[in-house]
C-alpha positions in Angstrom: 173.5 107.7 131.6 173.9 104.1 132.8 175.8 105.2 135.4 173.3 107.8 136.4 170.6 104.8 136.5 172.8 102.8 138.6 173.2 105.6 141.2 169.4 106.2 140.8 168.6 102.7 141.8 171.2 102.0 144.3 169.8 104.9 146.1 166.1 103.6 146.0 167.7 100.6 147.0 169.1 101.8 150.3 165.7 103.8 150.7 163.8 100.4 150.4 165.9 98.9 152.5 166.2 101.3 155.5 162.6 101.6 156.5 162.0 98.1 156.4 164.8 97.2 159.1 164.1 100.4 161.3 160.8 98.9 162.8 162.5 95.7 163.7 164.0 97.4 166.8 160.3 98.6 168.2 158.8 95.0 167.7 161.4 93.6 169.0 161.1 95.4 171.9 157.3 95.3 171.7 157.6 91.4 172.0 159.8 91.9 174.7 157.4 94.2 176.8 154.6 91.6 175.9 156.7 88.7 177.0 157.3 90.6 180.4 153.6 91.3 180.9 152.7 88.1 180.3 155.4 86.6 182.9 154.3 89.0 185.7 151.2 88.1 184.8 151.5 84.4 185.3 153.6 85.7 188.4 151.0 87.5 190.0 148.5 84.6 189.0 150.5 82.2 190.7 151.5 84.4 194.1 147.7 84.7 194.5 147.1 81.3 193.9 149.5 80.1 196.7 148.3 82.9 199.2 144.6 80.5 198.8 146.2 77.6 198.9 147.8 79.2 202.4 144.6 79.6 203.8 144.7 83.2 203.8 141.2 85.2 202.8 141.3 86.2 199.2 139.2 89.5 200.9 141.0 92.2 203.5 138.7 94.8 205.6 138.6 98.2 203.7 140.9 101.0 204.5 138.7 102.6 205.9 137.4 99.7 208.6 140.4 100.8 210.4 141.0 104.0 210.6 139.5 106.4 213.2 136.0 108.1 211.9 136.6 111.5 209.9 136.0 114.8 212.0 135.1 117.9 210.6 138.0 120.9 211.3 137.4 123.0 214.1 133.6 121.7 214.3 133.1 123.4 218.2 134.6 127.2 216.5 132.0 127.6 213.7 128.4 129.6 214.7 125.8 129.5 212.2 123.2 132.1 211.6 120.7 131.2 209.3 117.1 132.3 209.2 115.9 130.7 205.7 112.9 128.8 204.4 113.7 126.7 200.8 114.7 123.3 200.4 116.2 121.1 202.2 119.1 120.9 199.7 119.1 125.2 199.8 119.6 125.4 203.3 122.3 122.6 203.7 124.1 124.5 201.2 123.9 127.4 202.7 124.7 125.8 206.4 127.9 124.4 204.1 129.1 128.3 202.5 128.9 129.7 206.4 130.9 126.9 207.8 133.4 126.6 204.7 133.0 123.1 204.2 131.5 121.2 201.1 128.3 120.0 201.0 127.6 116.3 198.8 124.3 114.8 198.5 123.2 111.3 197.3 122.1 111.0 194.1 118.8 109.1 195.2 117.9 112.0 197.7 115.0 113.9 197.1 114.8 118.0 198.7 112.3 118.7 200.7 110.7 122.1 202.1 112.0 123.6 205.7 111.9 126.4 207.4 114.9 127.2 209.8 115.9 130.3 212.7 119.1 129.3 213.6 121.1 131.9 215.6 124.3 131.2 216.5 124.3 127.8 216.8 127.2 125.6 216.2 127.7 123.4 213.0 126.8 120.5 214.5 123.6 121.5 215.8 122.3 123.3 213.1 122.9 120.2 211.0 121.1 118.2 213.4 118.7 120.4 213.0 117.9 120.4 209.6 118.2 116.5 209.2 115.6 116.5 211.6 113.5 118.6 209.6 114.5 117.1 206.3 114.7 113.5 207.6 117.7 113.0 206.5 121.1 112.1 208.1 124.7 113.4 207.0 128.4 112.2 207.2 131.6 113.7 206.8 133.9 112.3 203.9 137.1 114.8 204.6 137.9 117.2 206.8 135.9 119.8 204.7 132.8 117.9 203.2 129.9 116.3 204.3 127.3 113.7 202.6 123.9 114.0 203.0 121.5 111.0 202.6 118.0 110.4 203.2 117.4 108.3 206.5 116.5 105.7 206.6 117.3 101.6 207.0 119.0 100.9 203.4 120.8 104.2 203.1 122.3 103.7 206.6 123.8 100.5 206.0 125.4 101.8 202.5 126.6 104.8 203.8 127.5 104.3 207.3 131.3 103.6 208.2 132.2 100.2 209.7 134.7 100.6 212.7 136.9 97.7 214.9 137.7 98.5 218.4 138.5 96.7 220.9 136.8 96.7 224.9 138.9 96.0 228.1 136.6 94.7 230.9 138.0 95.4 234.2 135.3 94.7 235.9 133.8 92.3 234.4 135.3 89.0 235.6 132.8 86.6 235.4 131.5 85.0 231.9 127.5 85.0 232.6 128.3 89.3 233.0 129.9 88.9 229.6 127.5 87.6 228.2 125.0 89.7 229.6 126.9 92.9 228.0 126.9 91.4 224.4 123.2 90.2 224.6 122.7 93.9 225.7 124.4 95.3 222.9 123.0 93.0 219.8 119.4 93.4 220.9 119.8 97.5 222.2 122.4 98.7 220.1 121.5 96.1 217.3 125.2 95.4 217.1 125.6 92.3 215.6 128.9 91.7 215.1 130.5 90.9 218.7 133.6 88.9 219.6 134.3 87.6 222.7 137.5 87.3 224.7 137.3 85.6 227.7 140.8 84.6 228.4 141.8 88.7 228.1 138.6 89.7 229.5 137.6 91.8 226.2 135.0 92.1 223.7 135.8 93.3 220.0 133.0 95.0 218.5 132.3 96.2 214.5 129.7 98.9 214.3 129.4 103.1 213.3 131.0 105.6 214.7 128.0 106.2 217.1 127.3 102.3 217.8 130.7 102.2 219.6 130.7 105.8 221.2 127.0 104.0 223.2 129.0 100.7 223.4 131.8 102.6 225.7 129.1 104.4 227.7 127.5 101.6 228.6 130.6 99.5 229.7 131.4 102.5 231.6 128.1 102.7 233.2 128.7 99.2 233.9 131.6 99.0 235.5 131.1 102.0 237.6 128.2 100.4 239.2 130.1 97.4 239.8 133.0 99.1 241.2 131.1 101.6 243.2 128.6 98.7 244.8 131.5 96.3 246.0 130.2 93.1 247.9 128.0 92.3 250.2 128.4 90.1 253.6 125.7 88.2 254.8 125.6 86.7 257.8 122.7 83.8 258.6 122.2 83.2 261.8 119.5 80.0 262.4 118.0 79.0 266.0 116.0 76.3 266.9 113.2 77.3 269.5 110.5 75.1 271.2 107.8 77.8 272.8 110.0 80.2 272.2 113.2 78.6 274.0 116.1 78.6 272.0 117.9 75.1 271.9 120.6 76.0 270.0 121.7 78.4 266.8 124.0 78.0 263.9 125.8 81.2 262.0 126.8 81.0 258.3 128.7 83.3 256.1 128.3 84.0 252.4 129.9 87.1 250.8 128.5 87.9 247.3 128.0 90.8 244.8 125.0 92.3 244.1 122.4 90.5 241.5 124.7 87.5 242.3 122.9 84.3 243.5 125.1 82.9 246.1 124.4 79.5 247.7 125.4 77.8 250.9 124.9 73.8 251.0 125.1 72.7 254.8 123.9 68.9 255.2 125.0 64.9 254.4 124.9 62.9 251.7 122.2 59.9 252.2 122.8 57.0 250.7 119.2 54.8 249.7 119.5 51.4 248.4 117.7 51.7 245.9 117.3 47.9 244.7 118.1 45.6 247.1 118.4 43.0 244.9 121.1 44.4 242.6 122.8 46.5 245.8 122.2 49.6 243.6 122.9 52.8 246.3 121.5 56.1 244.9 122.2 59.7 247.0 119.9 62.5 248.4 121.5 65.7 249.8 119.2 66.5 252.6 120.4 69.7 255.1 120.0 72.8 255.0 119.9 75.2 251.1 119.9 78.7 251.1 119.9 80.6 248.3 120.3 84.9 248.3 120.8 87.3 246.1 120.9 91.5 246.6 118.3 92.9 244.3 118.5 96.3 245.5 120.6 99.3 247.2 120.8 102.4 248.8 122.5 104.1 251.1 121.7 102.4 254.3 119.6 99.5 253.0 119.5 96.5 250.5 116.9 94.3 248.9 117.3 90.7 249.8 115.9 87.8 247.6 116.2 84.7 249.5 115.3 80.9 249.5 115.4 78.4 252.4 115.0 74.8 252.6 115.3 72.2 255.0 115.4 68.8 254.6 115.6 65.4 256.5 114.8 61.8 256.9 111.6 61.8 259.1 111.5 59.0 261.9 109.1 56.2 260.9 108.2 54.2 257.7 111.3 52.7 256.4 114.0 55.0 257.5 112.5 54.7 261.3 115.8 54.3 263.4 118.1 55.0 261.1 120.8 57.9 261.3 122.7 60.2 259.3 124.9 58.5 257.0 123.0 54.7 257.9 122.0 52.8 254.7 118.4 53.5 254.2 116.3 50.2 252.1 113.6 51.3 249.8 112.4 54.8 249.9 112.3 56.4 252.9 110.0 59.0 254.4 111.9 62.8 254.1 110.3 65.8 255.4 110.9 69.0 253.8 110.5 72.9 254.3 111.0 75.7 252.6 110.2 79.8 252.7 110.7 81.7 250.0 110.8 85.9 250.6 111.8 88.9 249.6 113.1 91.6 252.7 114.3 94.7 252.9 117.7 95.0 255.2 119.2 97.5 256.9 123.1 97.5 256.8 124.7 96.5 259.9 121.3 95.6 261.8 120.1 91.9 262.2 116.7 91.1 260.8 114.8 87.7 261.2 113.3 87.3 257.6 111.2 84.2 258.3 110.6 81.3 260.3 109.9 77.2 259.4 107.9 75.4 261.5 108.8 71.5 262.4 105.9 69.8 261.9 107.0 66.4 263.2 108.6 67.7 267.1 106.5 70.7 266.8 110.3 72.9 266.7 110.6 76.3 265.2 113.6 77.6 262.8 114.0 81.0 263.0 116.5 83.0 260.3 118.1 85.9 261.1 119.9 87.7 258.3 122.4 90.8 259.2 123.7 92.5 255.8 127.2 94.5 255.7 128.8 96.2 252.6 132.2 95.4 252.3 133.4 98.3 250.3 131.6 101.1 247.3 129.1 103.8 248.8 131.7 105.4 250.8 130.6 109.0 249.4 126.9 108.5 250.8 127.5 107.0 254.5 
């Protein structure tokens, strides 16, 4: 009997015992785990912490910002043939079960009645037709689904995918165009973000999917007139007459492109004592200024802008006697004239655009401008 108790025991014993070691093993291991996490953790914690202390951005563009916009499959192969009048939201669907793509819709968007006779159409116009009618816009998320929204400022913004591309310039060479093209595109396209890249002769641009696809048309429109216009030379000739005599007659060349002001500076350097006292000399550039500029073209003709001034130290007061490059004392007496005109040239023909009259030896300037495109327009002469 005693020994029957003994065995009786010993076995609840052993009982008691077992399950009271066997969950030692998972908590150890569960401490284990937890001191693991808690490293990585710290780890992680730490790598981020040094990638600030880097410099680096703690954000990074989306995915998305850089990939290519989604296309629908085979968008140009699918004809739609739909004569329906529902909601909006019935006739999207419908649009969506012909083509076999899905149709998503924005939980704020509200359906609205249209009417619709479409008859073998493509996808992409029948869409366009019903967000015309629906006023409401669409986007595809995959190759097979589309989201549609209601259009308008805040919903575009939300929805709308961000793209980065890049713009090579070829054309473009000097920084005023430049910056003529982004001015164009922030207050036209109302693209705001624009980097400049003078050095590569580039532009990088974030915008939709359509922002960009207006933003390569127009650099393309761009450069294409520039490359297809080519420069311009011009050729001044100026006479001096007296009744109608010529005395003499100067040519000068300037080559420009169009809608570029180009400027020729012929003349000296004056020096004026200004103070006579303190032997302060002070400069005026007296000669002849032109300044041109092709406002307009055709095939055989060009708009000329131009500018012409003439200057000089008039005999008497207190420059009387003196010469070109003589110190002048005090201020001396200048005399001055200037045209300004507009013209129209034909290519290859001189035309006298203007005359000055002298009004000190009674002598007459006449100016004679002769216009020849260097290149471009090949296909129309």
């Amino acid at each position: 009997m005693n020994r029957k108790i003994c065995y009786t025991l010993a076995l609840a014993l052993l009982m008691g015992v077992l399950p009271a070691a066997m969950p030692q093993a998972p908590a150890e291991k569960s401490a284990t785990e937890k001191s693991a996490a808690e490293k990585s953790t710290v780890e992680k914690s730490t790598a981020e912490k040094s990638t600030t202390e880097r410099g680096f951005p703690s954000w990074a563009p989306q995915r998305s910002e850089m990939e290519p916009p989604v296309e629908l499959q085979s968008i140009a192969d699918k004809r739609i043939t739909l004569k329906l009048a529902d909601t909006s939201r019935s006739v999207y669907e419908a649009i969506g079960k012909q083509a076999g793509i899905s149709v998503l819709f924005d939980p704020d968007y509200v359906a609205r009645p249209v009417s619709v006779d479409l008859n073998g159409v493509s996808l992409e116009d029948a869409l366009k037709t019903v967000a015309l009618e629906s006023a409401t816009f669409w986007r595809p998320v995959t190759s097979s689904s589309i989201f549609i929204a209601a259009d308008n400022p805040t919903k575009r913004r939300e929805i709308e995918p961000q793209i980065i591309k890049s713009f090579y310039l070829p054309n473009i060479s000097q920084a005023i165009d430049m910056q003529d093209l982004v001015n164009a595109l922030r207050s036209i396209l109302q693209i705001d973000r624009v980097q400049q890249l003078y050095s590569a002769n580039t532009i990088i641009v974030r915008g939709t999917p359509d922002q960009l696809i207006l933003t390569q048309k127009l650099i393309n429109d761009i450069s294409e007139a520039k490359k297809k216009a080519g420069e311009y030379r011009l050729e001044f000739k100026i006479s001096e007459l007296v009744n109608e005599k010529k005395l003499n007659s100067r040519n000068y060349v300037l080559v420009l492109e169009p809608h570029q002001i180009g400027k020729l500076r012929i003349g000296s350097r004056v020096p004026i004592l200004a103070q006579e006292k303190d032997k302060q000399i002070t400069y005026l550039d007296l000669g002849k200024n032109i300044d041109s500029q092709v406002t307009s073209e055709s095939d055989h003709t060009v708009g000329l802008r131009m500018t012409v001034e003439f200057s000089d130290v008039a005999p008497g007061g207190s420059a009387r006697g003196a010469g070109v490059g003589e110190q002048h004392h005090g201020d001396p007496d200048l005399k001055q004239m200037r045209m300004e005109t507009s013209a129209t040239l034909e290519l290859a023909k001189p035309t006298v655009v203007g005359t000055l009259d002298d009004p000190v030896n009674n002598h007459t300037f006449q100016i004679e401008v002769t216009a020849t495109r260097l290149d471009g327009f090949k296909d129309g002469q």
